[in-house]
N, C-alpha and C positions, 0 to 999 in steps of 0.2 A: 344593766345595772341592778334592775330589780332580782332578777332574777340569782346574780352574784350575792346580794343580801340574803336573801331568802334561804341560799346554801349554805351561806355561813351562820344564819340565826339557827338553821339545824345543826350544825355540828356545834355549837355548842352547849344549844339542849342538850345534845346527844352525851358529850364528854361531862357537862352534870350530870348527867343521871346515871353515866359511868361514877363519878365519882363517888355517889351520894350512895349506890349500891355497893359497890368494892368497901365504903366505910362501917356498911354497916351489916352486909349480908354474909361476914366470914366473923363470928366473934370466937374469940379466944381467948378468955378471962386467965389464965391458966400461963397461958403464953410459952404454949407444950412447941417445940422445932423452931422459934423464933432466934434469927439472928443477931448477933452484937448490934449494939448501937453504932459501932463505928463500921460497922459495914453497912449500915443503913446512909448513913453520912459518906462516907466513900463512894457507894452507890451516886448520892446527890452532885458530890464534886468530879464526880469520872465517870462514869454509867459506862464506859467502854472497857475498862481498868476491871469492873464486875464484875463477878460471877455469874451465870446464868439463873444458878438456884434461889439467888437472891431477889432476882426479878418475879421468878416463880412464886415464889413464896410471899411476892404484895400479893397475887393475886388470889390468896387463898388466905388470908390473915388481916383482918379487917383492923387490928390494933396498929401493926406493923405497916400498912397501907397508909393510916392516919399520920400517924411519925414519922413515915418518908415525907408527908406532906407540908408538913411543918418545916422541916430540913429546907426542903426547896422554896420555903416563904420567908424562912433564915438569912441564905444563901442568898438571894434576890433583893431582899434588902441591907444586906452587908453591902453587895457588889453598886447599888446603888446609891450607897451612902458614901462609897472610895469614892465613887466616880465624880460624884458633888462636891467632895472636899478637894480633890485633884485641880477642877476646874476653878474652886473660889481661893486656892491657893495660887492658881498662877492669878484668878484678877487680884489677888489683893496685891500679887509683888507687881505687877504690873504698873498700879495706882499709885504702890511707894515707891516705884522705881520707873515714871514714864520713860525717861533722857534712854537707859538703858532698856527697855523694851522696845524703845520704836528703834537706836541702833540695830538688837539683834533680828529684828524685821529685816532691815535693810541689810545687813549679811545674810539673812537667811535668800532675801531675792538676788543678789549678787552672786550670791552660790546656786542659786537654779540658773539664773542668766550663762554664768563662765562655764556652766555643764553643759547646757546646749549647743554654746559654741565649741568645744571641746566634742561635743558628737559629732557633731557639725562636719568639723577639719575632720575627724578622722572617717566619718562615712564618704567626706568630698574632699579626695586627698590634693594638694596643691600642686599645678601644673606650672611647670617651669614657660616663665615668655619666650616665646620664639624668636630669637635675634633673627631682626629683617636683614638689619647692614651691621655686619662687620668685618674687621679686615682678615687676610690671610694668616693660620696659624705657623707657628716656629717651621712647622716641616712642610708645607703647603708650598708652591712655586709661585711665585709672583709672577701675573702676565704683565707681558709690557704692554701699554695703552696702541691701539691702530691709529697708524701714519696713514692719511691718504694724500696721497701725490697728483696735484695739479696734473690731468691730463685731456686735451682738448682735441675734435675729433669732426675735420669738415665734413659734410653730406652734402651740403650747398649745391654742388655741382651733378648727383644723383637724381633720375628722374623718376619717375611714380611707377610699380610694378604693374604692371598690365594682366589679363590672365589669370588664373588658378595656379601656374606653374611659377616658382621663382626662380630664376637665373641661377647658373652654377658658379664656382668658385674661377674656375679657369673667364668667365666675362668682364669680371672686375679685380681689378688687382687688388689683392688683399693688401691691407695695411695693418702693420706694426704696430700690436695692444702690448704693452705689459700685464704679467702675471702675477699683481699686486694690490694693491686698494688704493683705487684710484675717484679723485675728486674730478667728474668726469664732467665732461659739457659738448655737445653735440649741437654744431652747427645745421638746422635743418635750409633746405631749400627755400629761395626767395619769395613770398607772401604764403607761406604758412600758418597755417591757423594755429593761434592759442590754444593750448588747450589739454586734456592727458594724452598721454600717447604710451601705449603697450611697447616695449622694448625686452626682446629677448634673445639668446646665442642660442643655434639650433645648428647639427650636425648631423647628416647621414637621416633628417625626419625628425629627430628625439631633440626638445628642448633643455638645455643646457643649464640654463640662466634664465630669469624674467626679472624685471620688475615694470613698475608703472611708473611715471612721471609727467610734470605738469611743462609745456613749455608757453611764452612767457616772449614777448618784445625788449629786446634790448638795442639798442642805437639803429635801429631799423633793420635787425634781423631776428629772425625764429630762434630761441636757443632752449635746451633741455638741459637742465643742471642737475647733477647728483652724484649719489657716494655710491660706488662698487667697485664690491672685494671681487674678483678674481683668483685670487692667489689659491684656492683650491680646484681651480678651473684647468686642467691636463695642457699640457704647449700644442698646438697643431692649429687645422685651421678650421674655422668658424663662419657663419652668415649672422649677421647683426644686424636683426632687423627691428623696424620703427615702425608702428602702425596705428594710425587715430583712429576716431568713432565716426570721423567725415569720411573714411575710404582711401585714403593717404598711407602706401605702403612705400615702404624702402628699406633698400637689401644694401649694405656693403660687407665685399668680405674681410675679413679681418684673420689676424694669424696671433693668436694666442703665444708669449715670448717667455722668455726667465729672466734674460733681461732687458733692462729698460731701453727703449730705443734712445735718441737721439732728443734733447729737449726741442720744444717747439709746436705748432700745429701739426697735425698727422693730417694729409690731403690722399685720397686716393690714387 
């Protein structure tokens, strides 16, 4: 801080004693190559606008250097005199005119306010909501809603797989599944445990079909209840197997149909 004082208390020594020598060390009583007055004034209001010889020429004309100085102590107090009267003009309308000064405040912030927003929208352009639900248009197909068909399916009489190897198709007689979506229910063997049980159609190795399911005591027997589609499932023949988390496997074979057998339980 001192040291920024100290720079500046020399420059302006400096630009005195500039001055003081330029007013007095080039006299010209004579006023032999001095410029118009209104180039010296031109000079003051435009110094860019200028000639160069004109600049030249303060520095060599101590009279002409004076009256440029004057110009510029003119000029400075002209500009500060607008400037005062600018500002006591608007307080005095201001003071004769509150009601309408404090309105054009309030448009004036309404009009920064509706700008921003206006930048606003057009930097962050509106994004259309994404319809979660709706319905099918003019050319669209309407699906029809899935039927599933009561179909019920004894095992009861199945004994538990033994072995790594599961039985082939020729040991049990397969039984007649429709090819459709079926409301299925799966009669398990007498004191089966509650419980999930992995249920899936496998052919030739390759699993077909899975799902899981919970079964569940009803009138004192094991039952598994649930919905499966079929109906993308090829006609031929199948193993349908049931397997819980206690070690409880069972195989029956089953024959994949187009159509629907005969109503009633399906027993092996």
């Amino acid at each position: 801080m001192r040291d920024r004082r100290a720079s500046e208390k020399k420059e302006k020594e400096l630009l005195d004693f500039a001055r003081v020598y330029l007013s007095e060390a080039f006299p010209n009583p004579d006023r032999e190559g001095c410029p118009a007055d209104s180039e010296l004034r031109s000079l003051a209001l435009n110094p860019r606008e200028s000639g160069p010889e004109v600049t030249e020429h303060l520095a060599a004309c101590s009279p002409c250097f004076k009256r440029y100085g004057e110009l510029l102590a003119e000029l400075k107090s002209r500009r500060e005199a607008e400037e005062g009267l600018s500002w006591r003009r608007i307080s005095a309308w201001s003071e004769a005119h509150p009601i309408l000064a404090g309105t054009a405040l309030v448009c004036a912030v309404l009009l920064a306010i509706g700008a921003g927003l206006l930048f606003r929208r057009i930097r962050i352009p509106n994004v259309p909501p994404v319809e979660t639900h709706r319905g099918p248009g003019p050319g669209e197909p309407v699906k029809p809603p899935v039927t599933y068909t009561p179909f019920s399916l004894d095992l009861s009489s199945l004994s538990p797989v033994r072995g790594a190897e599961p039985p082939t198709n020729g040991e049990v007689r397969p039984v007649a599944v429709p090819g459709s979506s079926l409301d299925l229910t799966l009669t398990l063997p007498l004191a089966s445990a509650e419980g999930p049980y992995d249920l899936k159609l496998t052919a030739g190795g390759h699993t077909i079909w899975s799902r899981t399911a919970q079964a569940h005591l009803s009138n004192g027997k094991t039952l598994i209840q649930l919905q499966a589609d079929f109906s993308q499932i090829p006609t031929g023949l199948y193993n349908l197997e049931v397997q819980s988390s206690s070690g409880i496997h069972l195989i029956q074979a089953v024959a994949i149909q187009c159509s629907p057998p005969k109503s009633g339980e399906q027993r092996p």
